[in-house]
C-alpha positions, 0 to 999 in steps of 0.5 A, a space after each residue: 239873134 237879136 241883131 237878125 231879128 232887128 234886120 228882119 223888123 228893120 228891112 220890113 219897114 222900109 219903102 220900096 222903089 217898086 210897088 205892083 197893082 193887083 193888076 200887074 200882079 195877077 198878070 206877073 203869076 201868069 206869066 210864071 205860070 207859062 214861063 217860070 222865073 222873071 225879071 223886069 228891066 225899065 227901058 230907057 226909051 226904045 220900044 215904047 219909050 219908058 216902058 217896063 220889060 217882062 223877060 224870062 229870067 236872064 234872057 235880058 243881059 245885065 250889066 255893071 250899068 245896071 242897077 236893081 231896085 228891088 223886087 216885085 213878086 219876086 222878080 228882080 226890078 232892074 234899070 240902067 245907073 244912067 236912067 236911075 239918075 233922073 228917076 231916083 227921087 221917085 217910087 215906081 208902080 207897075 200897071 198893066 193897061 190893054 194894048 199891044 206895044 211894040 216891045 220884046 216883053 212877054 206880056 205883048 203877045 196877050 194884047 196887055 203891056 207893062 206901064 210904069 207909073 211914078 210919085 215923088 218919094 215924100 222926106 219921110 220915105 226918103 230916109 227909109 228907101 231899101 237899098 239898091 243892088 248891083 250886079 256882083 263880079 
């Protein structure tokens, strides 16, 4: 009992690799509304560069390249291990700016798109980020 409760305590305190704007957040329940489950995943330079990636809840295909860095209104947040590499010393935050990129995300057809913006991790959050997942056999 005390060790779950340790763990709950523990896992509250720890700094998420991906943030949201109200926004961003306001758009996501939107899109669950007309879609139902989500799922994000960080382009790694096509379609609009770096750019973030709304798709119905498996409707991207994920892979033992991908890495998940948490979530975002309870949408799972991934990136490729490659990519990962260069951003991990940062903490995403998911905007939502007016524009129609040239992606296959949900949010395009509404003239609004995704853009990731990012700040370096300061030492203190470094020693407490949540934990990255991987895509299980």
């Amino acid at each position: 009992m005390i060790s779950a409760l340790w763990g709950i305590l523990f896992s509250v305190a720890m700094t998420p690799r991906v943030t949201l704007t109200p926004k961003a957040s306001e758009l996501i329940a939107e899109l669950k509304a007309r879609y139902g489950a989500l799922m994000f995943h960080q382009s790694g330079g096509c379609c609009d560069g770096s750019q973030p990636m709304c798709f119905e809840k498996g409707d991207f295909r994920l892979g033992q390249s991908d890495v998940c860095l948490g979530t975002i209104d309870d949408c799972e947040f991934w990136m490729s291990k490659d990519q990962f590499e260069y951003w991990q010393h940062t903490q995403l935050t998911i905007d939502v700016v007016e524009g129609r990129g040239s992606s296959f995300s949900l949010e395009i057809p509404l003239g609004l798109r995704f853009l990731t913006q990012s700040r370096l991790f300061t030492e203190s959050e470094r020693q407490d980020l949540e934990p990255l997942r991987y895509i299980e056999d």
